[in-house]
Each structure stands twice: as C-alpha cells, then as structure tokens.
C-alpha positions in Angstrom: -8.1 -31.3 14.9 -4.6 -31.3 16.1 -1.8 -29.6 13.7 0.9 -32.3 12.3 4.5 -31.5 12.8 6.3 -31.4 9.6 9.8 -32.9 9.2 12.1 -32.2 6.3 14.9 -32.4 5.6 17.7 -29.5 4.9 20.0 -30.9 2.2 21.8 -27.5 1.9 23.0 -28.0 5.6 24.3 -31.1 5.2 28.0 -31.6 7.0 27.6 -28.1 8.5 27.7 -28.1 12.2 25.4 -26.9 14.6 27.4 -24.2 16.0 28.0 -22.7 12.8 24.4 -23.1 12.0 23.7 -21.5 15.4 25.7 -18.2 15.3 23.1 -17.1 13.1 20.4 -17.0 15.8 22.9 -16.6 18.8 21.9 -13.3 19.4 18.0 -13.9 19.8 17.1 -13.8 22.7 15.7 -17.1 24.3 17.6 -18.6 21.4 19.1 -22.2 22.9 21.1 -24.6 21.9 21.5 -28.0 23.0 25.3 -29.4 21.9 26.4 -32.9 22.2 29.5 -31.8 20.7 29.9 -34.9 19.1 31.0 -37.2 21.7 29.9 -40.9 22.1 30.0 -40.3 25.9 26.3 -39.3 25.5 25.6 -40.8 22.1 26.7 -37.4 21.0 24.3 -37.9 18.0 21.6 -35.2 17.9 22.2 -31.3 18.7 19.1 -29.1 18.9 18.0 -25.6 18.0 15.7 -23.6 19.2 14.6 -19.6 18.9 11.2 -17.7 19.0 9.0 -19.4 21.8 5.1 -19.8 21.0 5.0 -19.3 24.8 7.6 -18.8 27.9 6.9 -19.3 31.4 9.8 -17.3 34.2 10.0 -17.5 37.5 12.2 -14.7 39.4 11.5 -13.9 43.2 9.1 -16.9 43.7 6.5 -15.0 41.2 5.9 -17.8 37.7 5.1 -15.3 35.2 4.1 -16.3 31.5 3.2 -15.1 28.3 2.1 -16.0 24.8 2.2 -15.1 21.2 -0.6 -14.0 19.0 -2.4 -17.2 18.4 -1.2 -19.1 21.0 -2.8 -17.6 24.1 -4.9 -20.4 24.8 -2.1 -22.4 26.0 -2.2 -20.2 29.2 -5.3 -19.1 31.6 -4.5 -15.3 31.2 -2.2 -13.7 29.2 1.0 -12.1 31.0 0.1 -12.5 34.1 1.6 -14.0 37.4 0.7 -17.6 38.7 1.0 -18.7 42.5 1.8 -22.3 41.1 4.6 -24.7 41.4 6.6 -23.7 38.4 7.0 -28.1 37.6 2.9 -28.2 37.7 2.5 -25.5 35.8 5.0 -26.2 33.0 3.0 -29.8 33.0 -0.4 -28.2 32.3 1.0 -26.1 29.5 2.8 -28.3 28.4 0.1 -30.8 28.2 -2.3 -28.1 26.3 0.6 -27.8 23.6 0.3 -31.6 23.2 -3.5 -31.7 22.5 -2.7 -29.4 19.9 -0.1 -31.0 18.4 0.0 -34.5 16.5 3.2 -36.2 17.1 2.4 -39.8 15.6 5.6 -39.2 13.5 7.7 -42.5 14.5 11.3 -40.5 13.7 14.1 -41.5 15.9 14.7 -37.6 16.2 14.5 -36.4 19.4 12.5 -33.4 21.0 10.5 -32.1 17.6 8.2 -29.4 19.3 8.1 -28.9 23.1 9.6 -27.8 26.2 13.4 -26.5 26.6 14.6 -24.4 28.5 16.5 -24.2 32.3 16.0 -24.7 35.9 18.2 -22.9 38.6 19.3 -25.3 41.8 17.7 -22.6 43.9 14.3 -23.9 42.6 14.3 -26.1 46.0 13.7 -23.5 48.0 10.0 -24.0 46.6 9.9 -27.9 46.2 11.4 -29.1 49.2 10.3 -26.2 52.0 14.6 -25.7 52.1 15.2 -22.0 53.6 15.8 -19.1 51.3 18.4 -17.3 53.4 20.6 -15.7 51.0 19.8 -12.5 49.1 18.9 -11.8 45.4 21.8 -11.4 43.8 21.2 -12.5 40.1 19.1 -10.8 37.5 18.7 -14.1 35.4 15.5 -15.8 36.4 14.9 -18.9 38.6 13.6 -20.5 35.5 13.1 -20.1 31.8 11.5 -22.3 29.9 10.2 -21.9 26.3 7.5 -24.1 24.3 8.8 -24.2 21.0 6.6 -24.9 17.7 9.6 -25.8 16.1 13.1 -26.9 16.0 16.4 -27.4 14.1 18.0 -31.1 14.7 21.4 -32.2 13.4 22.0 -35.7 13.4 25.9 -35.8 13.4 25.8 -40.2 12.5 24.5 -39.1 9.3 25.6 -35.9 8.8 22.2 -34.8 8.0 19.7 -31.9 9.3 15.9 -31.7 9.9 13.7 -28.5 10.1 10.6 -29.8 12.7 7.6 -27.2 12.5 3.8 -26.9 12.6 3.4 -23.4 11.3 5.0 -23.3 7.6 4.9 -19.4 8.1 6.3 -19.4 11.6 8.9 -21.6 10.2 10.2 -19.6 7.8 12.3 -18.3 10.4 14.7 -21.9 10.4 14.5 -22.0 7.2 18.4 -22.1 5.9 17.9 -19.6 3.1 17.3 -16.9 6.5 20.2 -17.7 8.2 23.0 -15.5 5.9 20.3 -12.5 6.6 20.5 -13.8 10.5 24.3 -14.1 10.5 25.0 -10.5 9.0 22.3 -8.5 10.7 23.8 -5.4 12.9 21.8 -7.4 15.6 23.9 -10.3 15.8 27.3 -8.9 15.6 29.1 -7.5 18.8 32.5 -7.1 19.8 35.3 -9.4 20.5 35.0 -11.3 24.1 37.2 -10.4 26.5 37.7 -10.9 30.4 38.3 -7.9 32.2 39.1 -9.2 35.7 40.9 -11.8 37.3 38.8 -14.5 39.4 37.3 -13.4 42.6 36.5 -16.4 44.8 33.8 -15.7 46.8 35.5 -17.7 49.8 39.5 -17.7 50.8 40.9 -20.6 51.4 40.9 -20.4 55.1 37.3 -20.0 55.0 36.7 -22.6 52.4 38.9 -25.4 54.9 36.9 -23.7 58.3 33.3 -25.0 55.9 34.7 -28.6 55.6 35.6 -29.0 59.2 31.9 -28.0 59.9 30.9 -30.3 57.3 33.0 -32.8 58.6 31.2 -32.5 62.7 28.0 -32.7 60.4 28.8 -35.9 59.2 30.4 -37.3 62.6 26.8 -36.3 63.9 25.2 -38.4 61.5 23.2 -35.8 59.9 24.2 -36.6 56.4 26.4 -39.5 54.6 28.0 -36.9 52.1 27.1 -33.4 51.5 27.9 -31.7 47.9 30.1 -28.2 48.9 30.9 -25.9 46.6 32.3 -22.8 45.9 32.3 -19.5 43.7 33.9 -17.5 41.2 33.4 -14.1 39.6 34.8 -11.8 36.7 34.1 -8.9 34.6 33.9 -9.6 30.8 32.8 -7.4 27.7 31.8 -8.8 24.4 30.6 -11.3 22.9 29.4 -14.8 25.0 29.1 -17.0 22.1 32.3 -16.3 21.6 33.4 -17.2 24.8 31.1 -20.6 24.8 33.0 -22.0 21.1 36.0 -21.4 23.4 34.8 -23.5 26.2 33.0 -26.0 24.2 35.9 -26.7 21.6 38.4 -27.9 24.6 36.1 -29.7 26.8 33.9 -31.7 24.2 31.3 -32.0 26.8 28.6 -34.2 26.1 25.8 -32.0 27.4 26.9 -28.8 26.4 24.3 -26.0 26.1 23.8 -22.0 25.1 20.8 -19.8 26.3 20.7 -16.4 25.7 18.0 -14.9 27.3 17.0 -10.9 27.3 19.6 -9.7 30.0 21.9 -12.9 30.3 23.5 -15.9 28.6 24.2 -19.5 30.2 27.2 -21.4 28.6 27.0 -25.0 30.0 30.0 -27.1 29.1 28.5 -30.0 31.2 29.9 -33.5 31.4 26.5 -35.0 33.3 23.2 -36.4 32.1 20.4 -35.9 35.0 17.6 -37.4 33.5 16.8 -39.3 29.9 13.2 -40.8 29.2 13.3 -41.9 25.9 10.2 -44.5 24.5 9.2 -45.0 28.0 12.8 -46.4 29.4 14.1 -43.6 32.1 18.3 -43.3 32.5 20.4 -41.1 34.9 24.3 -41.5 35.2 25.3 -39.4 38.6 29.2 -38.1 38.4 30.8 -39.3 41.8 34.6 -39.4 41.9 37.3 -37.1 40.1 41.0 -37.4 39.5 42.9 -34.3 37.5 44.3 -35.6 33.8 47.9 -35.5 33.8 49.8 -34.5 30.8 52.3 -37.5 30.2 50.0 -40.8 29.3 51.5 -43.4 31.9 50.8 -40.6 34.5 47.4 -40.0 33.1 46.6 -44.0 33.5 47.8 -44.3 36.7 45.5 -41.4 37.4 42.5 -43.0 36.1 43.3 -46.3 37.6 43.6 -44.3 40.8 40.2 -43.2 40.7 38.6 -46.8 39.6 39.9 -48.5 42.8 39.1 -46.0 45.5 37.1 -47.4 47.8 36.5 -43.8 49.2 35.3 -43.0 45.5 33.3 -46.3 45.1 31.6 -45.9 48.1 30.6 -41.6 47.5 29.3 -42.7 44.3 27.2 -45.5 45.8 25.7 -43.6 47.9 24.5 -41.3 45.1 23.0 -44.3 42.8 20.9 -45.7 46.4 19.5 -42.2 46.2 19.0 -41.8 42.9 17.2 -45.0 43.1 15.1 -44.4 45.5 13.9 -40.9 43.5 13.4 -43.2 40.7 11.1 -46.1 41.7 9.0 -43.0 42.8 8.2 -42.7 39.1 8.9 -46.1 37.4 7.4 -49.5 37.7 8.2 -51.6 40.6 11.0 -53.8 40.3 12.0 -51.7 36.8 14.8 -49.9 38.3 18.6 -51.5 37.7 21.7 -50.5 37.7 23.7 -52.2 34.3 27.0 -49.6 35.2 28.6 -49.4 38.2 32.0 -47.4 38.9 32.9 -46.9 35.2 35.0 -44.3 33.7 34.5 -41.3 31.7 37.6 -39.4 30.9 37.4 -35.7 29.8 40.0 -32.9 29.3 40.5 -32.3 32.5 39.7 -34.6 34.9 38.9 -38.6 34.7 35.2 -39.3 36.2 33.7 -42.1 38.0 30.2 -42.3 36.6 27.4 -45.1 36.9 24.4 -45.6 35.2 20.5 -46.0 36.6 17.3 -47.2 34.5 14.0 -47.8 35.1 10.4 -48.1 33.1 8.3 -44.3 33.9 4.9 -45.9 34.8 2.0 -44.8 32.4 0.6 -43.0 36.1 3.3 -40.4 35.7 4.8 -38.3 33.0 8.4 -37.0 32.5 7.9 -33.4 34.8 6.7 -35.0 37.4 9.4 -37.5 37.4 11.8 -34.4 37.2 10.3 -32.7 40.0 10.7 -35.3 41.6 13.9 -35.9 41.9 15.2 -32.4 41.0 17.9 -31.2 42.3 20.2 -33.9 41.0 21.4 -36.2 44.3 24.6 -36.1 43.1 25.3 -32.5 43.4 23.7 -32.4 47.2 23.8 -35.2 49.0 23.0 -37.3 50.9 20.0 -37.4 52.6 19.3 -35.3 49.9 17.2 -32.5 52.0 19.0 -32.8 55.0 22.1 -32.4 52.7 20.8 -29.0 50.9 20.0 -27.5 54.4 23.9 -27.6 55.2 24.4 -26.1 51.7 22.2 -23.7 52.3 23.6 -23.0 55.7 27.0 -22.9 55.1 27.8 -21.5 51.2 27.5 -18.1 50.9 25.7 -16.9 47.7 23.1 -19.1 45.9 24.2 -21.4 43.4 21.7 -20.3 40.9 22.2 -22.4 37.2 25.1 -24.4 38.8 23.7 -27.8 40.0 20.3 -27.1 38.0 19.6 -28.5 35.2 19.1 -27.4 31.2 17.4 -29.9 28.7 14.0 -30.8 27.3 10.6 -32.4 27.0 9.0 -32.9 23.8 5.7 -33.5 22.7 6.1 -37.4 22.8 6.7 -37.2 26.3 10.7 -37.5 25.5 13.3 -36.0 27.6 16.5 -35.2 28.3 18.5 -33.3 30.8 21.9 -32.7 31.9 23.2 -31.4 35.9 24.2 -28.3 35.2 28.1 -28.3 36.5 30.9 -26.6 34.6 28.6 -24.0 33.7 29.0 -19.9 33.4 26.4 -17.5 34.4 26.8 -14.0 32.1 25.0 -11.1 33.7 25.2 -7.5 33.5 29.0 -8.0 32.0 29.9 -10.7 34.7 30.8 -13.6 34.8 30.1 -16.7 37.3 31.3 -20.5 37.3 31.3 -22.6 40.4 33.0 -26.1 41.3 33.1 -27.7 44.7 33.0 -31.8 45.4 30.7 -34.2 47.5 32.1 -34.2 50.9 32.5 -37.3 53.3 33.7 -39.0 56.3 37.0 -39.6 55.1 37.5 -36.9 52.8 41.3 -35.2 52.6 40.2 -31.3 53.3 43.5 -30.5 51.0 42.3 -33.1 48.1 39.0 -31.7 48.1 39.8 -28.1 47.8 42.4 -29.0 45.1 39.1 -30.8 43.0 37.2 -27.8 43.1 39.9 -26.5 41.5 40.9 -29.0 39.0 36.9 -29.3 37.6 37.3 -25.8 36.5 41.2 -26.1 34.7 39.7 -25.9 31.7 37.3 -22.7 32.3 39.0 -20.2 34.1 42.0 -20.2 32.4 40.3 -20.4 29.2 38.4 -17.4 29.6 41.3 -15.6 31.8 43.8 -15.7 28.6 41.2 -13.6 26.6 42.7 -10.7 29.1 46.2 -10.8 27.6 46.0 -12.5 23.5 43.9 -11.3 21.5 44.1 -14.1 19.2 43.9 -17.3 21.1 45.6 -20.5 19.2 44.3 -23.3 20.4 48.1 -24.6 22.5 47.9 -21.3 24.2 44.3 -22.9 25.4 46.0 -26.5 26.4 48.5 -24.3 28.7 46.6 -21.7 30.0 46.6 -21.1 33.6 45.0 -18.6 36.1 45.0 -17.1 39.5 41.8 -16.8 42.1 41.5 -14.3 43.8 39.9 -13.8 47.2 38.9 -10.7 49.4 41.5 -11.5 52.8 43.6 -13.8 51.2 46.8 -13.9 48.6 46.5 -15.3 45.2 46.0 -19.5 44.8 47.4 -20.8 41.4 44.8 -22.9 39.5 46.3 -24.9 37.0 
C-alpha cells in the first residue's frame, strides 16, 4: 500500500523567511535550497527545503554511483554500487520506484512535496550528445547530484505561511521547527566569517578572449553555427563560511531562481535569473535569456538602456533563434500543435543588467514524463547555440576549462510529475577553498567583439565585486555593496576594471 504524504502546516514559522529558516540546516551536507527570493519575475511564491536524502545518485568521471538509507534500498538494484547507465534514465527509474511508493493524490497547489532535487553540470553532454571530453578533470564536485527526498519544507511567501511535507513522522522530526534552534547552534553549523582571499584570476586575457571571437566569427561566416554561446572564467581563494557569502549575493540580485547546495566537499550558490524548464499540471514553460544591456545608475539613462535593448534587431533576432530551437526540443516532448510562444522580446530588468527574455509552452504528452523531456533538451539552447551540438563542439573546442555547474541546471521533480528548473548562469562553484563564477554571451554574425567582452563582464557586476569587498571590510553595509568594484586578473596580461 503506498505511504501518504503528510502536509501540515508550521504556524510557529509563520512570516519567517526561508533563509533564516535555512541557516539552521546550511551546514548538512546535501542540504539544498531552492530561493525565489520573492520576486514576481518567477511568481517568486514558493521556496523549498531540503536535507537528509532517502537516496542520492552522483556521477563524477562518467561512473553514476548511488546509495540508500536503511529502509530505502529497494529504490536501487544494489546498494552503493556503480551503474553504466545514462544518469537521466536512471534518475527516471528511481525516481519512478519512489512514486509507487508514495501516494501523492493530495490536490495542494504546493509544489515539489517529496521527490527529486538536486543538480546537473553542463559537462553532462559529453555523455548525452557523443560531444568530446577534451579537457581534464579539474573539479572535485560531481557531474551530478541528485537527492530523492522523503520530505520537504515549503514557504509560501503570498501567504506568509509554511508547510512541513513528509511520509515518515520519525524521519520528519528532523524539519520539525522545534529542531531547528538545536540545528542553528550546533558546533557543526557554525564556521568562520567568509572572506575572499584573492583577486579574480580570469582564466583567459583579453587578447586571447578577442583571438576566440574572431575564430568564432570564421565559424559563423562558414556557416557552421547561427550563434554560438562563449564564455569565460574566473577564479579566487576564499575561507569561511559560503552561506554567508550566498545571503550576500542573493540579497543584491533578488534572482528569481536562486539556489544553495552544499554537498560533502563543495557548495553551489546560484543567483540565477533563468527558468530552463517548468512542467506544472501537465502544461510545460521555458523562458530562454537572449539579449543584455548593463543598468545605469541615473533612471533616464537606465530607460534608454532598456529601450536600447527592446529594439535591437541584432538582440531580437539572437533571441529568436534560441525560442526556434527551444521549440523544436519541445514538440519532441509535447503534443503536436501544443507548442506557442504567448512572449516574445519582453523585458526583465535585474540589478545589473536589463534582459530580453521570451516565453515557450507546450502540453508534455502522457507518452513522456518530465526527465525525459529534460534530457532532452538539456543543455539549455540558450547557453550554446545554435545548432545546438554543432554549437557545443566549438565550445568545447575553443574554451579552455569545462564549464562544470555554469550553464547546467539545479531544480526539481516531484512525485506528481511537477518540475522546475532554472539554467544555471550567475552561479559560483566553492571547492577546496576556491571559488569559480563564469559569464560569457551568445556570439553572432554581427556581434561587436568589444560589446561582447564588455557583457561578460557586466553579467557578473554584481558577483565579483561583491565577494571581492569581503577582502578589505569586514563589515559589509549594504551601499558599500551598490559600489563595489573589482579587478580580473589574468596570467600575461595587466589588470581589466570590472565595474
């Protein structure tokens, strides 16, 4: 008989936030959160929780391995051990055990409940779409890391209200509110004071970076691609804390799909402004980011600025070009005829830059299930290009170190065969006490080599800075944030301003 999930309500948390809630567990590892950070841009209504997997399935070097609590073994074929599987098929057939177990009649308008959440690294293509892994290991973090949750915090911030989800009443004593003062004050769970240690290292100059678009450029003329998604890298050392460092992030950008993972050896702090791929009662949505203009400080500037962007027919045409593909990866997966486009060219505006987004749905058919329709399509078209595998060659080909989390994707898929997922740009890796953030731009025929290595720069003027003050206040007040600015580094070349 399968095990009902059990909703109730946490009075006691009412009006308390979810990162306040959540720097109880932060320290756990495989402890997530999923922040909306409040913004309408997304619907910004629900943020999730999640710590203490019933079962994880990784995937480092090509090699899925996965494991299981007491009790909930039979969710895998052997305990611990390593599968020679696609990690997308066998996340499905897991995740399609947990569902026979589970009731989910419940007809709550919360999202997720029990299920899937967790990340997947860009470089997953390398086993979807037969691209060539060239470049060397170089990150400890896994591939992918995925956990299937028995239950589940969810705030709803419209009502101000929170919800413990759970199947196991002992098990769930764990989220229960009267735990999280013994969570908060544990010797676990405190650390010291974040702090960067380094300036930014790019891991191109600029010279190099201008040498990559001129190749990308003859690639285009050559009519290998339409556009081709380039990006580049940056690296520091930190020490302390990485929540810390993620409330500073998240508190300036507001981003709609923020998200924290800590995992055993290294956290992910996502301040992401992009949804990938929604399927909520059957109706699938993607919004693709095309087109970017820096926010200026004085207002009339600022609107010129955004206005700028709207009626670019460079921009208008670079984000078409994404919604064709992401189209065509859609109607793989949804009805015939289902797949529309209600939003065309419209404009998001964030702390930093102004956005050209659009917006894609279609109808999933009953023939296919959420995972497949994000395998699918996975990576995101808008962060490679297009043609899309033609497009991730050239990446691979022409950026030195492997993207890793940037241009993956972190999100879930719950037991009612809801999901939601974001592309994972404005996003820092923290590994073995450094830090890494990339930005870069879709590239096309008539793309301005200075403009585009200026965006690269301008996604991240509200990172790297950020972070970079840590080095000299200890203390940082929130103007000192507005006005921060940094220097990149490179290995031949002098220092480039930032912001």
């Amino acid at each position: 008989m399968p095990l009902p999930i059990f909703i109730e309500e946490c009075p006691e948390l009412g009006g308390i936030s979810a990162i306040q809630v959540f720097s109880a567990y932060q320290h756990l590892p495989w402890a997530m959160l999923l922040d909306t950070c409040n913004n309408q841009l997304s619907d910004g209504r629900y943020d999730i929780i999640v710590h203490s997997p019933v079962a994880k399935l990784v995937v480092k070097s090509k090699k899925l391995v996965e494991s299981a609590i007491h009790g909930w073994t039979g969710l895998l074929e052997t305990e611990s051990d390593t599968v020679n599987q696609c990690p997308f098929e066998r996340l499905e057939q897991i995740h399609s055990k947990f569902k026979l177990i589970v009731s989910a009649t419940d007809t709550t308008p919360l999202p997720f409940l029990c299920g899937a959440l967790g990340y997947f690294n860009y470089d997953l293509n390398t086993q979807l779409d037969g691209i060539q892994d060239a470049n060397t290991e170089q990150y400890s973090s896994p591939d992918l890391a995925v956990g299937i949750y028995d239950q589940s915090l969810i705030f709803d911030n419209r009502t101000n209200k929170v919800y413990r989800c759970y199947i196991d009443a002992k098990r769930a004593e764990q989220l229960k509110p009267s735990n999280l003062d013994k969570n908060r004050n544990s010797d676990a769970s405190k650390s010291e004071k974040f702090r960067q240690l380094s300036q930014w290292l790019a891991n191109q100059t600029e010279s190099e970076y201008r040498k990559k678009l001129q190749k990308i450029d003859n690639y285009l003329h050559s009519g290998d691609c339409y556009q081709i998604n380039f990006a580049q890298r940056f690296e520091a050392s930190y020490q302390g804390s990485e929540w810390q460092a993620y409330e500073l992030l998240r508190n300036l950008n507001k981003a709609p799909f923020s998200s924290f993972i800590r995992l055993e050896n290294s956290c992910i702090l996502s301040v992401s402004p992009e949804r990938f791929l929604q399927v909520k009662t059957g109706i699938v949505e993607t919004k693709p980011i095309k087109g970017t203009r820096k926010r200026a400080q004085n207002s009339e500037d600022d609107k010129k600025l955004s206005e700028e962007l709207l009626n670019s027919e460079k921009d208008r045409a670079e984000n078409l070009m994404i919604v064709d593909l992401l189209r065509n990866d859609l109607s793989k997966h949804c009805e015939p005829h289902s797949v529309v486009v209600p939003a065309l060219f419209k404009l998001e505006s964030y702390p930093a830059v102004h956005h050209m987004v659009s917006t894609i749905l279609g109808k999933l058919k009953a023939t296919s299930s959420p995972i497949q329709l994000l395998k699918g399509a996975f990576p995101g078209g808008s962060i490679t290009g297009a043609p899309k595998h033609r497009a991730m060659q050239i990446i691979q080909e022409l950026e030195p170190d492997k993207r890793s989390i940037y241009c993956g994707s972190i999100g879930y898929i719950g037991v009612r065969d809801d999901m939601d997922t974001n592309i994972c740009i404005r996003t820092v890796l923290a590994e073995n006490n450094r830090l890494y953030c990339w930005a870069g731009g879709g590239i096309v025929l008539d793309s301005d080599i200075d403009s585009e290595y200026q965006e690269s720069l301008d996604k991240v003027a509200k990172i790297l800075p950020v972070l970079e003050e840590t080095m000299h206040i200890d203390d940082l007040p929130q103007d000192s944030m507005m006005k921060a600015t940094v220097t990149v580094k490179s290995q031949h070349e002098v220092d480039k301003p930032i912001a």
